[in-house]
Residue, then its C-alpha position, 0 to 999 in steps of 0.5 A: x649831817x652827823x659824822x661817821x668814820x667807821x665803816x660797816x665792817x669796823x662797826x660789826x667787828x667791834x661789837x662781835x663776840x659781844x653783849x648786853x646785860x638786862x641792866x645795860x651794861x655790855x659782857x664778853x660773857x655770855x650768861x646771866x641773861x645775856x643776849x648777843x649783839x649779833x651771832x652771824x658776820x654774814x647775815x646781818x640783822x637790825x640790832x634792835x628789832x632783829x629786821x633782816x638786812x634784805x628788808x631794809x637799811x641798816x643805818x649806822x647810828x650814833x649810840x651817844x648822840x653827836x650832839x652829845x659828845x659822841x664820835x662816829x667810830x665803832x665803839x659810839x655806832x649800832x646796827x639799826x634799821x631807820x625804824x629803831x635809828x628814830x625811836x632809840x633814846x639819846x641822852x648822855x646815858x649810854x646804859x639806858x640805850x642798851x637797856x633799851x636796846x634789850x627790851x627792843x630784842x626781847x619782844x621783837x622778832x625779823x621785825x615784828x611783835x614776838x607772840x608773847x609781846x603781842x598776847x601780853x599787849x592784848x592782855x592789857x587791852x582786855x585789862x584796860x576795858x575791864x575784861x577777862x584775859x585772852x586764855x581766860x575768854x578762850x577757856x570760857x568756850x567749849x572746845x567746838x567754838x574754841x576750835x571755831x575761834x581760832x579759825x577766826x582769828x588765824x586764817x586767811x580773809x578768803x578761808x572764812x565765809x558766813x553764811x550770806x557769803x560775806x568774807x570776814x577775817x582778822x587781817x581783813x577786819x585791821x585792814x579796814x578798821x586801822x591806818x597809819x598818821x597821815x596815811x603813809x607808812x606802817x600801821x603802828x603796833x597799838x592801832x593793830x592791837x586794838x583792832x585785833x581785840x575789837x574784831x576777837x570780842x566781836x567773834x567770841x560774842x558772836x558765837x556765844x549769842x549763835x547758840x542764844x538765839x538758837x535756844x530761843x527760836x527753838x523754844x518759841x517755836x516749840 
């Protein structure tokens, strides 16, 4: 078990008043891009990833590993919830755990993907199975089915019923189509991108091939 001297309060007082740099390094500056360690004594949040205290335990981590060198008092210990304590990088590079630490704050929101972080996943996964981007597929639409589309992808699994009074919607769709390693903890980020594309292309063709099927019934029967 690693060793730590310093209590929470030492650790929240040390790093007040404080941040980081794009590049890692740590001002008592603000500007150039710089975002604060914390803004709030009394209502802490994960350092990283921005989780509210009240949803989980904040853990006091070892910025240098100690294993590395590194001590258990407030200038080597970081807020983080036990997600951002596992995945946070040790090495001897302590610019390269900031570094981190700033990406982690700039695409995480109480938690959770930001939208930007989230549409710009999704963008990739559109990319990477050579299609247009999300703006580019929800402008291709007419105003009516783009209207219809983001019902689809927005609204709550009992507010969208079909017409054989099947109940669809995107929270529905990831919850039966994704799952966690071995069952047990959160749905990783990457299986809910996926799953959010698949269920987005199944809707976007579905109500491109409704009036596809409505012409040609029409025409056939006229």
């Amino acid at each position: 078990m690693s060793i730590v001297h310093d209590s929470q309060k030492k650790i929240v007082d040390h790093w007040y008043g404080k941040y980081i740099l794009p590049d890692g390094r740590i001002t008592e500056k603000h500007g150039s891009g710089a975002i604060p360690i914390l803004i709030d004594k009394g209502e802490l949040n994960c350092w990283a990833c921005d989780m509210p205290e009240e949803n989980c335990e904040l853990q006091r981590c070892h910025i240098l590993a100690e294993s590395l060198g590194g001590e258990g008092y407030a200038d080597n210990l970081f807020l983080m919830c036990e997600r951002c304590h596992e995945e946070s990088p040790d090495t001897t590079n302590r610019d390269a755990f900031f570094r981190w630490v700033y990406k982690r704050r700039k695409t995480y929101s109480s938690g959770s993907h930001n939208a930007e972080s989230l549409l710009n996943a999704i963008n990739e996964e559109l990319t990477a199975r050579g299609m247009m981007t999300f703006q580019e597929l929800f402008q291709s639409l007419p105003t009516q089915k783009q209207e219809e589309l983001t019902k689809m992808l927005t609204y709550k699994p009992e507010d969208i019923v079909s017409e054989d009074g099947a109940c669809y919607g995107v929270r529905k769709y990831i919850g039966e189509h994704t799952t966690s390693h071995f069952g047990k903890g959160r749905i990783g980020f990457n299986s809910i991108v996926i799953a959010y594309v698949d269920y987005m292309l199944e809707c976007y063709y579905g109500l491109i091939l409704r009036d596809y099927q409505f012409t040609t019934n029409s025409e056939a029967i006229g």
